[in-house]
C-alpha positions as CSV (number, residue, x, y, z in Angstrom):
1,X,0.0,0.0,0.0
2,X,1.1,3.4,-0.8
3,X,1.9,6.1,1.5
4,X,-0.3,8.3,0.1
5,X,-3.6,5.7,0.5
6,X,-2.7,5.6,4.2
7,X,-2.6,9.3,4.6
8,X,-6.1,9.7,2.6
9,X,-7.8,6.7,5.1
10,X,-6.1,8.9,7.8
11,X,-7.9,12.0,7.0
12,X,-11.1,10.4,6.2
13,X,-10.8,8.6,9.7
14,X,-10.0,11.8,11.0
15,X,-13.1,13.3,9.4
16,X,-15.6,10.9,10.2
17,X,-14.3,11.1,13.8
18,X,-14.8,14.7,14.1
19,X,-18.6,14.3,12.4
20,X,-19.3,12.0,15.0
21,X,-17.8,13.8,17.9
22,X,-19.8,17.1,16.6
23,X,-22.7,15.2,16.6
24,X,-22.5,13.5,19.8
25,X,-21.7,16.9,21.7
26,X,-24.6,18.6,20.6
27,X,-26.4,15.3,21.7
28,X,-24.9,15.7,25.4
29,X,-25.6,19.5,25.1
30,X,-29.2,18.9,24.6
31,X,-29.9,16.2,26.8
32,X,-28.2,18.4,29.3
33,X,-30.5,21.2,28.9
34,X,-33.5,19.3,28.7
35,X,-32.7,18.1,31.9
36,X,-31.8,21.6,33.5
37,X,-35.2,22.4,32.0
38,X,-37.4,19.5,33.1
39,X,-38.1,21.0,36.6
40,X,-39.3,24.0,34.9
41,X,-41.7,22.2,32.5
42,X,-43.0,20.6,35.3
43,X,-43.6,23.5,37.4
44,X,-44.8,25.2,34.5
45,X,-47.1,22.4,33.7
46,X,-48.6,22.2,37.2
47,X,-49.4,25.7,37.7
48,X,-51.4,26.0,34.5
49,X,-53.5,22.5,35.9
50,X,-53.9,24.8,39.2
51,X,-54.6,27.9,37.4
52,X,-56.8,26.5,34.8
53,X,-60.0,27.5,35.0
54,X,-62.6,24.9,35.3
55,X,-64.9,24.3,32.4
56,X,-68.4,25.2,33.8
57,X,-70.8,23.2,31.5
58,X,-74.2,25.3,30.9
59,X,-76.7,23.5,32.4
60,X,-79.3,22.7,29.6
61,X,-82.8,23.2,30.6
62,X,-85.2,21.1,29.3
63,X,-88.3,23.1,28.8
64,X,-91.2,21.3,30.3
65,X,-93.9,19.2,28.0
66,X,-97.4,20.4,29.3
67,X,-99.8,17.7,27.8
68,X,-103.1,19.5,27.4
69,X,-105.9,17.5,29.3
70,X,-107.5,15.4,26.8
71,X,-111.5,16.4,28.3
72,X,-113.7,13.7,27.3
73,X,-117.5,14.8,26.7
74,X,-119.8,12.9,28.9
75,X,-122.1,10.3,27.3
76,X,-125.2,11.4,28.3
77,X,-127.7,8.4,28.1
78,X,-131.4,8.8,27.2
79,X,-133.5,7.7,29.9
80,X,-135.3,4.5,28.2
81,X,-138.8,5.6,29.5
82,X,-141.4,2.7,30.1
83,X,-144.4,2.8,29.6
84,X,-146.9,1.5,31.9
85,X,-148.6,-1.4,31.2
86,X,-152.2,-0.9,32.1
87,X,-154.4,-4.2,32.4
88,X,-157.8,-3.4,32.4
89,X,-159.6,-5.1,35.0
90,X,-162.2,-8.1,34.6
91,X,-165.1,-7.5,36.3
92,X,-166.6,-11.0,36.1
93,X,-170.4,-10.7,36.3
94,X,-172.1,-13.2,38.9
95,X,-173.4,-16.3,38.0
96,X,-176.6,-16.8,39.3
97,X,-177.9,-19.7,39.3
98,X,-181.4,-20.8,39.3
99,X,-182.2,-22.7,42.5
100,X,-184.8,-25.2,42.0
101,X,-187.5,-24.4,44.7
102,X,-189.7,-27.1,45.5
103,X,-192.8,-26.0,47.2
104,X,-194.7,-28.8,48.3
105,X,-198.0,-29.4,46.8
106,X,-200.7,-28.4,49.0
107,X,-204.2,-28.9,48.3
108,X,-204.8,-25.4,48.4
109,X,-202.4,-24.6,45.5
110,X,-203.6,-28.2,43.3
111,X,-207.0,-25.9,44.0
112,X,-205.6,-22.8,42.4
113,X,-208.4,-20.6,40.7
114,X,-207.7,-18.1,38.1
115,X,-208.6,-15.4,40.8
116,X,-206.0,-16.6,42.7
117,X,-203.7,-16.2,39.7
118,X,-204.4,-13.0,39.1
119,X,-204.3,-12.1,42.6
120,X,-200.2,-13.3,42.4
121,X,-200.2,-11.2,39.4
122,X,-201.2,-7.9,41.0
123,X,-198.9,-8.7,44.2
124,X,-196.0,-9.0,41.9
125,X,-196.8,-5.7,40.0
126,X,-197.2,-4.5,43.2
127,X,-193.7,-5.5,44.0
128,X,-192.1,-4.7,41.1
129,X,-193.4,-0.6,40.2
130,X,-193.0,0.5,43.6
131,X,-190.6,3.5,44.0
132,X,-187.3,1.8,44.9
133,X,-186.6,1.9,48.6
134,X,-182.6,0.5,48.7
135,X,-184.6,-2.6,49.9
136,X,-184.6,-5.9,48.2
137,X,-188.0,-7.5,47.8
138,X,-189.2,-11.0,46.8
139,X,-191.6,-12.2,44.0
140,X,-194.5,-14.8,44.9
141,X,-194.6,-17.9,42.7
142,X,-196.8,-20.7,44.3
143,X,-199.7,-20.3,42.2
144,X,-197.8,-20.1,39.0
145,X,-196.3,-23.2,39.0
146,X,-199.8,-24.9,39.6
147,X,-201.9,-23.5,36.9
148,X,-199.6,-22.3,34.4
149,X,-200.6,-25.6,32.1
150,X,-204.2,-24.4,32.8
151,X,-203.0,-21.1,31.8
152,X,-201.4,-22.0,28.6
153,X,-204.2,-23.5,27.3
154,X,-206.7,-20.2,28.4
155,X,-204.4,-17.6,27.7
156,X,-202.3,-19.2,24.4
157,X,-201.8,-15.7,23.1
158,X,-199.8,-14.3,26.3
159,X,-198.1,-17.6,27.4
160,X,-195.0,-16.2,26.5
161,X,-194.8,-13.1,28.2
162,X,-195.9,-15.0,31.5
163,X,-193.3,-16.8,30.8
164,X,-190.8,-14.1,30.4
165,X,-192.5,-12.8,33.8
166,X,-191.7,-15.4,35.6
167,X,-188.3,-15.9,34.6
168,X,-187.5,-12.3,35.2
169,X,-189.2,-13.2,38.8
170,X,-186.6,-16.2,39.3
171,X,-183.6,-14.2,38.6
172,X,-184.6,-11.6,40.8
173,X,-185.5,-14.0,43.7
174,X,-182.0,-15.3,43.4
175,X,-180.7,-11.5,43.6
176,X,-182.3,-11.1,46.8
177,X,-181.4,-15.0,48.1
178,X,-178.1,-13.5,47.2
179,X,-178.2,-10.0,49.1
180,X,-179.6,-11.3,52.3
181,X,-178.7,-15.0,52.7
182,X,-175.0,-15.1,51.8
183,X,-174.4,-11.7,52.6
184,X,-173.8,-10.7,48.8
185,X,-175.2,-7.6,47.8
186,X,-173.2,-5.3,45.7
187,X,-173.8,-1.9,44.1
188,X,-174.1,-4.4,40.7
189,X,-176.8,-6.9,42.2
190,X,-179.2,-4.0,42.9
191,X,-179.2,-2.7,39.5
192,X,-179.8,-6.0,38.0
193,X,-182.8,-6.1,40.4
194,X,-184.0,-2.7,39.5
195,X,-184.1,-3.7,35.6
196,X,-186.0,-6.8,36.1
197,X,-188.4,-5.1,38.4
198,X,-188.8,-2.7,35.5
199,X,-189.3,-5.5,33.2
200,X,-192.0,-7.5,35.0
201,X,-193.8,-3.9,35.5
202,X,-193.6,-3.3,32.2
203,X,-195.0,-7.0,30.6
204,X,-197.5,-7.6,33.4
205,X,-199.3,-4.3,32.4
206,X,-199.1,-4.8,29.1
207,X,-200.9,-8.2,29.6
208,X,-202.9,-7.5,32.8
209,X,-206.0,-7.0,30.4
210,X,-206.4,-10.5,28.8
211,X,-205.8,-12.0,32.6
212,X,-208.5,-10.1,33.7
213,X,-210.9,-11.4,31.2
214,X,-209.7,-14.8,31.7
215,X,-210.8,-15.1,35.6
């Protein structure tokens, strides 16, 4: 090797040294002030966590949610309004019934005259226009139901109304059997009396002629 090759790896030695001693001082020179300076930083560094002012949040105010009343109409319901059922009462009439009255036969009565007769007649009629009283009267019979065959056969043209006389005569006898006997006398019962008693008034004048001429 030539002397002159040595000298030039000398120098570059030389010069690579000296980079890398530069460098390294200024390393060491820096590392030296950052630690003189660390205490400093750290001071500094604490104060402004001291200082620093704390960050004061706004509170955020929620505004309130007023819910308007939900009013609900009130169902007003119709009265459902009945109407009465009215039953008319049933007035059930009385049944009166014809008691079968059995006089006994005398001899008098198989003896029945047409006088007689018509002395039953004008007893009844007697009975039957008088002005009423509020009092409850009964018919005579007897000598009816002896002669009336005798009768039909005399008086063939007013059989039937002394038949309608005497059945008017029964139903009114049973009105006043009614009344006094068993205590049943209504308000009804004497107006049924009254119109029968009108009734036999009525047909035994219009017949009372033709029984006279037959005595």
């Amino acid at each position: 090797m030539e002397w002159w090759q040595v000298l030039l790896i000398f120098l570059a030695a030389l010069a690579v040294g000296e980079l890398l001693g530069t460098g390294l001082y200024f390393r060491l020179k820096l590392l030296a002030k950052r630690r003189e300076m660390a205490p400093m930083i750290k001071k500094q560094q604490f104060t402004e966590s001291v200082i620093k002012e704390p960050a004061i949040e706004e509170p955020v105010i929620e505004e309130p949610v007023i819910e308007e009343p939900v009013i609900e109409e009130p169902v007003i319901e119709e009265p459902v309004i009945e109407e009465p059922v009215i039953e008319e009462p049933v007035i059930e009439e009385p049944v009166i019934e014809e008691p079968v009255i059995e006089e006994p036969a005398t001899e008098k009565a198989a003896k029945a005259t047409p006088a007689e007769f018509f002395e039953e007649i004008e007893n009844n009629l007697e009975i039957a226009a008088r002005p009423w009283a509020d009092e409850l009267l009964p018919f005579q019979t007897r000598i009816w139901e002896v002669v009336r065959d005798d009768i039909g056969q005399k008086m063939a043209s007013s059989y039937d109304d002394l038949q309608q006389i005497y059945a008017d005569i029964r139903l009114a006898n049973n009105i006043v059997r009614l009344a006094t006997n068993f205590n049943r006398r209504t308000k009804g019962l004497d107006e049924s009396y009254r119109t029968l008693c009108t009734s036999i008034a009525n047909t035994i004048t219009s017949i009372k002629p033709q029984i006279e001429r037959s005595k």
